[in-house]
ROKE-499121 format. One record per residue (C-alpha): z, x, y; residue in three letters. Coordinates in steps of 0.2 Angstrom, whole numbers, padded with zeros to 4 digits, always signed. Each point is the difference from the previous one (the first is absolute). Layout:
BEGIN
ZXYala ...
REM end
This chain:
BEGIN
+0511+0364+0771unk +0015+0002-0011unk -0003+0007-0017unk +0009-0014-0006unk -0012-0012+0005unk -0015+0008-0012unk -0002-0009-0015unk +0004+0012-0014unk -0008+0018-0001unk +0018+0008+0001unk -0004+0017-0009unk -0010+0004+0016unk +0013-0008+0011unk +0012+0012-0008unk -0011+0016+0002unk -0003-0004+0019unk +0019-0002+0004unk +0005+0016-0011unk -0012+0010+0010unk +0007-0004+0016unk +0019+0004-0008unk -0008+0015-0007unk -0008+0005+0017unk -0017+0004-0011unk -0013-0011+0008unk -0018+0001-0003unk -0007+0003+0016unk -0016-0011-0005unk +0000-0014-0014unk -0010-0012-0006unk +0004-0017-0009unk -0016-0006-0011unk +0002-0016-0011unk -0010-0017+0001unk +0003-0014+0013unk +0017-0007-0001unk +0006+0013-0011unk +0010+0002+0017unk -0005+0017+0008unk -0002-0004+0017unk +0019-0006-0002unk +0007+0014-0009unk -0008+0012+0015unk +0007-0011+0013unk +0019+0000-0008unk -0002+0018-0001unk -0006+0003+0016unk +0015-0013+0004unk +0014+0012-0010unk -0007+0016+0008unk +0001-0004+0018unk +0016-0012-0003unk +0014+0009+0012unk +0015-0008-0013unk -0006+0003-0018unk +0008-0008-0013unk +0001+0006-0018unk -0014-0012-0007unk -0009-0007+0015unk -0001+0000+0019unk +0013-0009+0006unk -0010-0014+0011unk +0009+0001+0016unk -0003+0017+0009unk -0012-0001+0015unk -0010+0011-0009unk -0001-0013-0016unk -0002-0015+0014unk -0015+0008+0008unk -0009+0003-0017unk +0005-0015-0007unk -0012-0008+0015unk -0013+0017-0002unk +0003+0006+0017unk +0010+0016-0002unk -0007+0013+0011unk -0001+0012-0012unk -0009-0010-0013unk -0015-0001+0000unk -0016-0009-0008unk -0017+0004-0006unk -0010-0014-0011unk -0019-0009+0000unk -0008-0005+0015unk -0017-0006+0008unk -0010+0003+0014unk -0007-0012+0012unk -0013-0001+0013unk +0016+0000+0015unk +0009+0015-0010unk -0013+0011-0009unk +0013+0014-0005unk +0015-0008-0002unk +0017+0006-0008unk +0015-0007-0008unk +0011-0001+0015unk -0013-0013+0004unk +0006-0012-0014unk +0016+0004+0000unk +0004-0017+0005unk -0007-0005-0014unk +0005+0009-0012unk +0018-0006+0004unk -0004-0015-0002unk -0007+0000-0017unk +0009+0011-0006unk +0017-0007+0004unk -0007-0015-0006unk -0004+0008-0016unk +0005+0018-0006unk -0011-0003-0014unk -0015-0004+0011unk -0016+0004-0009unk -0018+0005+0005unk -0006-0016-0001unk +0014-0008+0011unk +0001+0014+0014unk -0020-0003+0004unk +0004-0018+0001unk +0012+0003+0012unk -0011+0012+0010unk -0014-0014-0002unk -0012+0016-0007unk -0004-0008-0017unk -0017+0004+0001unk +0002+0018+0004unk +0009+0015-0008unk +0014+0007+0006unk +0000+0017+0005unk +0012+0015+0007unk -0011+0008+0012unk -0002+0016+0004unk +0008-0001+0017unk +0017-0006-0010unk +0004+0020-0003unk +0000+0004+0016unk +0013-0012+0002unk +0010+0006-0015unk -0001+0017+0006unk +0006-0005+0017unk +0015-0012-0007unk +0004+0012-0011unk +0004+0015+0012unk +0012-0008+0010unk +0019+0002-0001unk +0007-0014-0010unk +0006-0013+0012unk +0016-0006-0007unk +0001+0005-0019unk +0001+0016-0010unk -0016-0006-0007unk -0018-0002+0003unk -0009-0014-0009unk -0016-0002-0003unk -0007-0015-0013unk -0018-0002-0004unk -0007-0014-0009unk -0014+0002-0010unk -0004+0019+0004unk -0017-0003-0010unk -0006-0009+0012unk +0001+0013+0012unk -0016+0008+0006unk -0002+0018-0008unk -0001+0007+0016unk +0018-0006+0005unk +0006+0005-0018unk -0008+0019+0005unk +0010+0000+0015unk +0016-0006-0006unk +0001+0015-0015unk +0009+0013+0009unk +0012-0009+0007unk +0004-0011-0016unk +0000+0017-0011unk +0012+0008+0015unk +0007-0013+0012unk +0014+0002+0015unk +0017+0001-0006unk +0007-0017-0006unk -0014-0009-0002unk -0004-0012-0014unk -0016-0007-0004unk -0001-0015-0012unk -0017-0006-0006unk -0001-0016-0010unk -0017-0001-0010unk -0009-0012-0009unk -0015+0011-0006unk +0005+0017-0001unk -0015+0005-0009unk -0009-0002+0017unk +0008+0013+0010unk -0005+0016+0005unk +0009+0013-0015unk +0003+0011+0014unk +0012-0011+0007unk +0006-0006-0018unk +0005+0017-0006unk +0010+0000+0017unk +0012-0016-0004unk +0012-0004-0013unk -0005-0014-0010unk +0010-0014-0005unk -0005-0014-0012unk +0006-0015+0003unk +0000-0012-0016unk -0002-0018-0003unk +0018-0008+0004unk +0009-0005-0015unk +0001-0019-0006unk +0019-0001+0001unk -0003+0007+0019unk -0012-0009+0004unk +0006-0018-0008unk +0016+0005+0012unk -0010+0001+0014unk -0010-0016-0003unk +0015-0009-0001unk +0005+0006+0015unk -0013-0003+0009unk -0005-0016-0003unk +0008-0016-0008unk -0010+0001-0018unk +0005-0006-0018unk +0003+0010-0015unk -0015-0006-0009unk -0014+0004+0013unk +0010+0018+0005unk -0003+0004-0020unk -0018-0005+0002unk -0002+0010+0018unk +0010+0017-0008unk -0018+0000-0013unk -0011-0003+0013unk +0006+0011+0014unk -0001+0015-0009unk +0015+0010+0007unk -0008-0004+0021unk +0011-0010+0008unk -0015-0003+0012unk -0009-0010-0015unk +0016-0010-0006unk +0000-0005+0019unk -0017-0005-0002unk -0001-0012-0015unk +0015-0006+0004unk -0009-0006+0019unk -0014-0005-0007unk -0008+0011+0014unk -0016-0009+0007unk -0009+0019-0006unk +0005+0000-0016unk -0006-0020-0004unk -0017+0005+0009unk -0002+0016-0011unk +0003-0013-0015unk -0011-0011+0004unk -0015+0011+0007unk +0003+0011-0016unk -0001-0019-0013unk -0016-0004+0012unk -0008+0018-0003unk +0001+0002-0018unk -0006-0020-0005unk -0016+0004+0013unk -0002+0017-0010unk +0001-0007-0014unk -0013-0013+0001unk -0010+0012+0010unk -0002-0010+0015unk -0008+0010+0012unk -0002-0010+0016unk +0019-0007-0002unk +0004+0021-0002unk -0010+0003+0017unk +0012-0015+0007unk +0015+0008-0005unk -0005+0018+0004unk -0004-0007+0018unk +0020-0007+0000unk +0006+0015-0006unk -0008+0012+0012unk +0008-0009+0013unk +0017+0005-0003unk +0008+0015+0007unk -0002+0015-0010unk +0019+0002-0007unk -0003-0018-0006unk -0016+0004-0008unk +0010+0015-0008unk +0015-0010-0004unk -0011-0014-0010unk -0010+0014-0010unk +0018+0009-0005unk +0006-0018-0002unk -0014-0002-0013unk +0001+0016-0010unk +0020-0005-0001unk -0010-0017-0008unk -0012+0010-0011unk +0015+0011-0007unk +0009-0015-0002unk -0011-0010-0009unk -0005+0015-0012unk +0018+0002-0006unk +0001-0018-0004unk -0016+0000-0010unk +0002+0016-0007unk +0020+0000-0004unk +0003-0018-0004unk +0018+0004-0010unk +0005+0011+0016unk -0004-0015+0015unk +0017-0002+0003unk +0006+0017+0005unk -0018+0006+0007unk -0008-0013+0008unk +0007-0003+0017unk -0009-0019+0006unk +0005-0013+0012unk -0001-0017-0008unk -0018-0003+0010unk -0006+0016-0004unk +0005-0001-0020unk -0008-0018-0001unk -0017+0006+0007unk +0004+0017-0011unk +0005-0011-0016unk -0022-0002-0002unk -0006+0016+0010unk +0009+0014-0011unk -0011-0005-0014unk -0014+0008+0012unk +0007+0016+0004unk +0000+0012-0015unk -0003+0017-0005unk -0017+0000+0002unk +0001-0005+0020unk +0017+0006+0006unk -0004+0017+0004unk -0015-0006+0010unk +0007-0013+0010unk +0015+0010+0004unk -0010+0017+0005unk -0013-0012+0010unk +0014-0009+0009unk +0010+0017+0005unk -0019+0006+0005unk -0001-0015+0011unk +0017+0003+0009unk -0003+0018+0005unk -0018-0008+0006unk +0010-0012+0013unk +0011+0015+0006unk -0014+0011+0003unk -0006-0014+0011unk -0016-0006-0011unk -0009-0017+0003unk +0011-0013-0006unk -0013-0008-0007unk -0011+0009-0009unk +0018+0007-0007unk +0005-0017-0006unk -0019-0006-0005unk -0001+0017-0010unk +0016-0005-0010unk -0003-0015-0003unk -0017+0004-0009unk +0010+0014-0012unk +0012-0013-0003unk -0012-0014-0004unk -0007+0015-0012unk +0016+0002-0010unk +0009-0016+0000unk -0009-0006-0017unk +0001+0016-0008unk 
REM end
């Protein structure tokens, strides 16, 4: 991937390709910022730039073997390491075995997110995981002579999904790797990894991209009017992942509307069987769309406080669709300061409860009494 084809976040562009001039690369890095900020991107036009054999001042220049091979993610020397699951024909699997995959997806998207990556592997209803076994891998990828390039590459998605046993076994070499090798670890929590392996990496924030970026990209992309990109801009929040979103009217993000409109009317008339219906339906998503609907409705919580609470400030704060602002235009007026913290702590309790693979529905039945609890307060 070119740098120029990354939707803003040129300060960090900058940084990676004076570092290369500068012959000062950090053996092991790691890009943290939200989905569609453009992480994965930036670490794969880097990886790009390093192991490009004709360099150009501001970029790779595109057409080198070695720019070819990772434009389609098959250079021999770099390599992969990102969520997986095991099944009952391949109980101990590694990425290698997705790497097909992977490819796919990614080339498909270079801002593939969780959610979208466990479709493709059809594991919605499991988390994904870098299993022990992956270090060995690493270890043994690693310790070869380079192929073809100067470099070693080696990026991980979403190294706080890694088991802490692999995360153990990776420190010495992350801390003290073979000569010209670069890691590049692209994180979406990195509160959850292992501090020994934090304190080992340099960290790089990724921020939100910025409107004028991002309404360049839009326009780019897709053949959309002035009006609704202004309107887009507010809602996506600086992710290009989310102006993507509400621009497609993705199939998730109506259900999550609509199961969230469904939710709250029930709680608030504190119908209990209808609430054991919808509890059933619910727990028979996968468990990154029960977590994508609960972060989905703590967005609509926070939303709707700010509306209720900061009338004068709607326009600059609050960030609704059209459907959402309709349904919100009567539900603010029941979120105040008196429930707000509540529903929000409840709901982020209910998410960590999903990941750590609690019953679905004693999760959502248990939320949905606390919420039927504070809704009139």
């Amino acid at each position: 991937m070119l740098f120029n084809q990354i939707i803003g976040q040129d300060p960090i562009k900058s940084q990676f390709i004076q570092s290369v001039h500068e012959e000062r690369i950090s053996h092991a890095q790691m890009l943290t910022g939200e989905e569609g900020f453009g992480t994965l991107p930036l670490a794969l036009a880097f990886a790009q730039y390093v192991l490009c054999e004709n360099r150009q001042p501001d970029d790779s220049c595109g057409v080198c073997p070695a720019c070819q091979k990772v434009h389609k993610l098959i250079h021999p020397d770099l390599h992969f390491v990102f969520p997986i699951s095991n099944t009952k024909n391949n109980p101990k699997p590694v990425c290698d075995d997705f790497l097909p995959e992977w490819r796919e997806a990614v080339l498909e998207d270079p801002y593939l997110s969780t959610t979208r990556w466990y479709q493709h592997l059809g594991i919605e209803n499991k988390l994904g995981m870098i299993y022990t076994q992956e270090s060995n891998e690493i270890l043994k990828k690693l310790n070869l002579k380079t192929f073809e390039a100067e470099f070693k590459v080696m990026v991980i998605w979403q190294p706080e999904r890694m088991h802490p046993t692999c995360s153990n076994k990776l420190l010495k070499i992350i801390e003290e790797p073979p000569p010209k090798t670069l890691f590049l670890l692209v994180s979406l929590f990195p509160g959850q990894i292992i501090p020994t392996l934090l304190s080992r990496v340099q960290r790089i924030e990724v921020p939100r991209i910025g409107d004028d970026d991002l309404l360049t990209g839009m326009k780019y992309h897709f053949d959309i009017s002035d009006t609704e990109l202004k309107r887009m801009m507010k809602l996506a929040d600086g992710s290009f992942t989310r102006a993507r979103e509400f621009f497609q009217l993705s199939d998730e993000h109506t259900y999550n509307l609509n199961q969230f409109i469904q939710w709250m009317r029930l709680c608030y008339q504190n119908d209990v069987q209808s609430i054991m219906d919808w509890v059933d339906e619910m727990s028979t998503l996968g468990r990154e769309r029960k977590k994508s609907f609960l972060v989905y409705a703590i967005r609509m919580i926070r939303q709707n406080f700010l509306m209720n609470c900061l009338p004068h400030e709607q326009d600059r704060l609050v960030k609704l669709s059209e459907k959402e602002a309709t349904f919100s235009s009567r539900f603010s007026t029941f979120i105040n300061e008196d429930n707000v913290f509540a529903l929000y702590t409840e709901l982020n309790q209910a998410v960590s409860d999903i990941e750590a693979n609690a019953y679905p529905k004693t999760v959502f039945l248990d939320l949905s009494m606390k919420i039927m609890g504070q809704i009139r307060k």
